[in-house]
C-alpha positions as CSV (number, residue, x, y, z in Angstrom):
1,X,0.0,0.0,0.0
2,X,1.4,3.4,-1.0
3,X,0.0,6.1,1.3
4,X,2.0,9.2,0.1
5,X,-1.3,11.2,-1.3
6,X,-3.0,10.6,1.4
7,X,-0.5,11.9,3.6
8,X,0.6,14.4,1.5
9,X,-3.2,16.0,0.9
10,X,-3.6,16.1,4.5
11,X,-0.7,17.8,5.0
12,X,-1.7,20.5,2.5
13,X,-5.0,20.8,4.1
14,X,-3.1,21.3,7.9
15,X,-1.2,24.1,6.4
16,X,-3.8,26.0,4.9
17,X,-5.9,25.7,8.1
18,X,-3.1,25.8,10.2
19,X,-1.8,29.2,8.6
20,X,-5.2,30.3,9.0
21,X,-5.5,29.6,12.7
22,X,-1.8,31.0,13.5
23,X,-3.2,34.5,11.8
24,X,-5.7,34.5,14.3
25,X,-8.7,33.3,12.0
26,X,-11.4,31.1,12.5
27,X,-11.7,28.1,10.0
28,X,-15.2,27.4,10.8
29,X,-15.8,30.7,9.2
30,X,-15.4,29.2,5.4
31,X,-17.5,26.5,6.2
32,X,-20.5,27.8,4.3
33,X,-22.7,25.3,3.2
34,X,-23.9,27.8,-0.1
35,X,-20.4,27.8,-1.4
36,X,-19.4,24.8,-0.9
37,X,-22.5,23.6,-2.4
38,X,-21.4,25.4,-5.5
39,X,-18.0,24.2,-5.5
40,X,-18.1,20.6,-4.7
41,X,-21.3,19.7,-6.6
42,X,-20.8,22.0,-9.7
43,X,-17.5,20.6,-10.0
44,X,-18.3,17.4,-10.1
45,X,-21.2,18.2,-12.3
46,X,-19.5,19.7,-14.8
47,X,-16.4,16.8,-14.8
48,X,-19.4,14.5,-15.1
49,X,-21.0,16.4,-17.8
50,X,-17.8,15.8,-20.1
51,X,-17.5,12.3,-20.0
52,X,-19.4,9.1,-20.3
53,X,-21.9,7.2,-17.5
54,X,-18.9,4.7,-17.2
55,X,-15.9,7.5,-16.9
56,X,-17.8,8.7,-13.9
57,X,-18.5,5.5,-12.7
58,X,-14.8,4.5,-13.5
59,X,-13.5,7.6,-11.9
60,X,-15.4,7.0,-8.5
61,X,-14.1,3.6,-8.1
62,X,-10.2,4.7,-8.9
63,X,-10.5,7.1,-5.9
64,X,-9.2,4.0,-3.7
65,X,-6.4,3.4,-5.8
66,X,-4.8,7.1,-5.5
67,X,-5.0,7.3,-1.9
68,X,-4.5,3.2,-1.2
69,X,-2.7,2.1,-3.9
70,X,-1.9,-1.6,-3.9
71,X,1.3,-2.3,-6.0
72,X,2.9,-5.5,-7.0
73,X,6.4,-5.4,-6.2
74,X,8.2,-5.6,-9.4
75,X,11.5,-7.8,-7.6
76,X,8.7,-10.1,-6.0
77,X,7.0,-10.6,-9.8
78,X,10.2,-11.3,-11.2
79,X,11.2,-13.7,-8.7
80,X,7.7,-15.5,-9.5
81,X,8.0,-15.8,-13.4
82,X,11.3,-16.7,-13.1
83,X,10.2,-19.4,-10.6
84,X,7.4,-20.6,-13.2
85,X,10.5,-20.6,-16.0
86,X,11.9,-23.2,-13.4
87,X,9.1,-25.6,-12.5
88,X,8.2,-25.4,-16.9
89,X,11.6,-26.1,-17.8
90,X,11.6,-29.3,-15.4
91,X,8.7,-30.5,-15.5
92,X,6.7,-28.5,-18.4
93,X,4.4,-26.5,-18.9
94,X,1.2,-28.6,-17.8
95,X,3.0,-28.7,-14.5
96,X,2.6,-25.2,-13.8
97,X,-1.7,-25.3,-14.1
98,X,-1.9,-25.8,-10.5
99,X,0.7,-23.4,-9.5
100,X,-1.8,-21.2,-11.6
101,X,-4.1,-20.9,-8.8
102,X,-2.2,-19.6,-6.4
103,X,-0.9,-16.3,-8.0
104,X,-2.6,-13.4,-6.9
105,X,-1.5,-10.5,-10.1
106,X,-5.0,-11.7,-11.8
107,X,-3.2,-10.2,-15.2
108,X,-0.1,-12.8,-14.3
109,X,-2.5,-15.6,-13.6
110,X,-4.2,-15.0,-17.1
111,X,-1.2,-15.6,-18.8
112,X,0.1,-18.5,-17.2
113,X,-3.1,-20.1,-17.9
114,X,-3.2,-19.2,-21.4
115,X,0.0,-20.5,-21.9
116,X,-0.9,-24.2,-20.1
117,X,-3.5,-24.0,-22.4
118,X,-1.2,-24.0,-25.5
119,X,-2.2,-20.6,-27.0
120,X,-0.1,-19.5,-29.9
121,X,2.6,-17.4,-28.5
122,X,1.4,-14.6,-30.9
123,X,-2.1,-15.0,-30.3
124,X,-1.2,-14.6,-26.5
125,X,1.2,-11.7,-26.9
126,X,-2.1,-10.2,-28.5
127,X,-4.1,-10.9,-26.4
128,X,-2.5,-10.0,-23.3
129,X,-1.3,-6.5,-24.9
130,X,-5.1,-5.5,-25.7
131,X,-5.9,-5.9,-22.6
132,X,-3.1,-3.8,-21.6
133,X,-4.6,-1.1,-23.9
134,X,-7.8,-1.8,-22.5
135,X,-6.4,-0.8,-19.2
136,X,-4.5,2.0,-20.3
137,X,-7.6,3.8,-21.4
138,X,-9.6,3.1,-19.0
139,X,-7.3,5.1,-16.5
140,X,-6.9,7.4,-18.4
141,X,-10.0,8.3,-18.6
142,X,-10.4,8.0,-14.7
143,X,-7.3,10.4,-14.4
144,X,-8.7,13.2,-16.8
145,X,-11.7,13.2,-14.7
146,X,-10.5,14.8,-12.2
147,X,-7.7,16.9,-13.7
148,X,-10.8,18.2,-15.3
149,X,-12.3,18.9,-12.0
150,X,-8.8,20.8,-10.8
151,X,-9.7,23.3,-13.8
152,X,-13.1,23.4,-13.6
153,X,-13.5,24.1,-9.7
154,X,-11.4,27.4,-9.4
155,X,-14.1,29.0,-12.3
156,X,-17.2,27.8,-10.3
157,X,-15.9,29.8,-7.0
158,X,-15.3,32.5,-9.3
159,X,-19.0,32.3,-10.0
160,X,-19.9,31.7,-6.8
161,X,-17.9,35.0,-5.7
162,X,-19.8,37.1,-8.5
163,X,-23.3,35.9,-7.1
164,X,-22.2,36.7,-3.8
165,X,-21.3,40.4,-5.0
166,X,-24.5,40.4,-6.6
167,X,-26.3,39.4,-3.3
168,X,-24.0,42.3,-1.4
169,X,-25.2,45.2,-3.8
170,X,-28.4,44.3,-3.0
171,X,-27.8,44.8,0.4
172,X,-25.9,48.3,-0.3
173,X,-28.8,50.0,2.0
174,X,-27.6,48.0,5.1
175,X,-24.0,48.8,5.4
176,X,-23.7,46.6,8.8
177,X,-24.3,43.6,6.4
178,X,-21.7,44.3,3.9
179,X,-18.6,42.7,5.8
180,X,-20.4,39.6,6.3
181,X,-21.9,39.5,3.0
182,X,-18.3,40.3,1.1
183,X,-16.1,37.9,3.4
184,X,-18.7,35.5,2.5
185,X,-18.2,35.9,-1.6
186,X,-14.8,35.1,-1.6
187,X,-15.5,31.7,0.4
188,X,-16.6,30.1,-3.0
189,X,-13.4,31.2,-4.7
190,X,-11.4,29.7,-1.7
191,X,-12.9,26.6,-2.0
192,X,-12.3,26.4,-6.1
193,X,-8.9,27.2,-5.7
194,X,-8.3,25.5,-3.2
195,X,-9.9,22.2,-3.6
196,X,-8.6,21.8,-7.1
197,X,-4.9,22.6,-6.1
198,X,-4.9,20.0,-3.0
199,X,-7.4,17.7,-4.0
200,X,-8.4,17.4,-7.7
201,X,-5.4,17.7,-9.3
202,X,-3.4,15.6,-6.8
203,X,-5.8,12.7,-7.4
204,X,-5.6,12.9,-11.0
205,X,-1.9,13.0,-11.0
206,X,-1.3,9.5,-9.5
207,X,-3.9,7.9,-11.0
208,X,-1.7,9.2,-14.1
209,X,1.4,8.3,-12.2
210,X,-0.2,4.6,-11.5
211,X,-2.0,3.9,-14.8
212,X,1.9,4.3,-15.8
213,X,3.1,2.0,-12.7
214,X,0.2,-0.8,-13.8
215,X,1.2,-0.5,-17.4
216,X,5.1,-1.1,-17.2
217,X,4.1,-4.3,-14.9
218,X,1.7,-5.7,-17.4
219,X,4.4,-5.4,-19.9
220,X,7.2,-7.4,-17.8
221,X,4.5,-9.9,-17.5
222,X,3.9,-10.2,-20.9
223,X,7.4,-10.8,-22.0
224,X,8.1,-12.6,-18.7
225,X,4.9,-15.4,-19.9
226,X,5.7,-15.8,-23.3
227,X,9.7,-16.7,-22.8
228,X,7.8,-19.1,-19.8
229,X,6.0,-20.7,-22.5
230,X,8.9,-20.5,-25.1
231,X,10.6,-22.7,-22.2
232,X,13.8,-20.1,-22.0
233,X,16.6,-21.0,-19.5
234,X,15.4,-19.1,-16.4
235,X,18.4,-17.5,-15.8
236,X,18.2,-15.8,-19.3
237,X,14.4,-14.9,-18.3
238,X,15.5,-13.3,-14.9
239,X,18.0,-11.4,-16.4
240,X,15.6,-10.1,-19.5
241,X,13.0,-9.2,-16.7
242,X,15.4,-7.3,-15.2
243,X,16.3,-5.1,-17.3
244,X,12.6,-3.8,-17.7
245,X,13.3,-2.8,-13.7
246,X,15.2,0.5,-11.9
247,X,18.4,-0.1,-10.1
248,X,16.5,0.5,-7.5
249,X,13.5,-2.2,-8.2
250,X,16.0,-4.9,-8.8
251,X,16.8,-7.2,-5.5
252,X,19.9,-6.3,-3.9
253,X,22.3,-9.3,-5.4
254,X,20.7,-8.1,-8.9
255,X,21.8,-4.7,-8.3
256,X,24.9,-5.5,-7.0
257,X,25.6,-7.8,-10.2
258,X,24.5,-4.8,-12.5
């Protein structure tokens, strides 16, 4: 699990209200339910309003993943492949169907069962690569949502700042009103700039930054299954599976070796 936006968006949230409280404010104060109204549902409105039923749907579900991210560690799935490269090149291929059911990468399990199976190597490279592209777009999509609602929110307080200077020359003839009223317009503005710059955006950045993670692993597994099925020496398959890793990814004899 990879906390860091969570942490981090709470951290941005503790400064704001925490520079706040030091200047002797009171953050209740921008709690107004009007403008956040505005702000949090028009946002989300007008994200939704640019995308399909199944973007939004998409984009609600991949708010897990940005703030609990569950990765597979790329060492740990080399060390598995190149343990499946083993157990085919002794005992074949067929021998690895039970092994099947234990993997947990759903995307690693599909290939190693397509390959028991005897699918033509580039029937299964295709096949696993679409769904890679399948994937690929699907995040994307999820990401775009809300980078759309980082650019979107900071307009709608804007708007909701103008209709609260609308409501405050209305109320021109009661001057004892007018500091209320005018702090109160600028909440809406507060919220759209600052909602998009520690929320929106964030979320939509590592949901970019792990459709990019998900992708890269789905691509060692694909080369990692097929030289499995092609029956390569595993040593040869560890060391091609490598290569697609970091120096600091690979296990620490790897890296030393490198």
């Amino acid at each position: 699990m990879d906390p860091f936006t969570l942490i981090g968006v709470v951290l941005a949230f503790v400064a704001v209200f925490g520079s706040m409280i030091m200047e002797g404010g009171n953050p209740a104060s921008i709690f107004l339910p009007p403008a956040m109204m505005l702000v949090f549902l028009g946002t989300f409105g007008v994200a939704m309003g640019c995308g399909l039923k199944k973007d939004t749907i998409g984009a609600l579900k991949s708010v897990k993943d940005a703030f609990l991210t569950k990765q597979h560690p790329p060492d740990e799935v080399v060390t598995a492949i190149v343990g499946f490269a083993e157990l085919a090149r002794r005992e074949g291929l067929l021998a690895l169907e039970e092994a099947a059911k234990s993997i947990e990468d759903p995307f690693l399990r599909k290939g190693i069962e397509l390959a028991v199976d005897g699918t033509d190597p580039e029937e299964l490279r295709e096949i696993m690569e679409s769904e890679i592209k399948s994937k690929k777009v699907d995040d994307k999509a999820a990401a775009k949502f809300f980078a759309d609602m980082g650019g979107f929110a900071p307009t709608l307080g804007i708007i909701g700042t103008v209709l609260g200077l609308v409501h405050v020359l209305e109320n021109l003839s009661d001057p004892g009103k007018l500091g209320h009223l005018i702090a109160g317009a600028f909440v809406a503005t507060l919220w759209g700039v600052m909602t998009a710059n520690l929320l929106w955006l964030p979320i939509g950045n590592k949901l970019a930054r792990v459709a990019a993670v998900n992708a890269h692993h789905m691509e060692l597994v694909v080369e990692g299954v097929l030289s499995v099925q092609a029956g390569a020496n595993p040593r040869i398959v560890e060391q091609k599976l490598l290569s697609f890793l970091s120096a600091d990814e690979r296990p620490a004899e790897a890296a030393k070796a490198a």
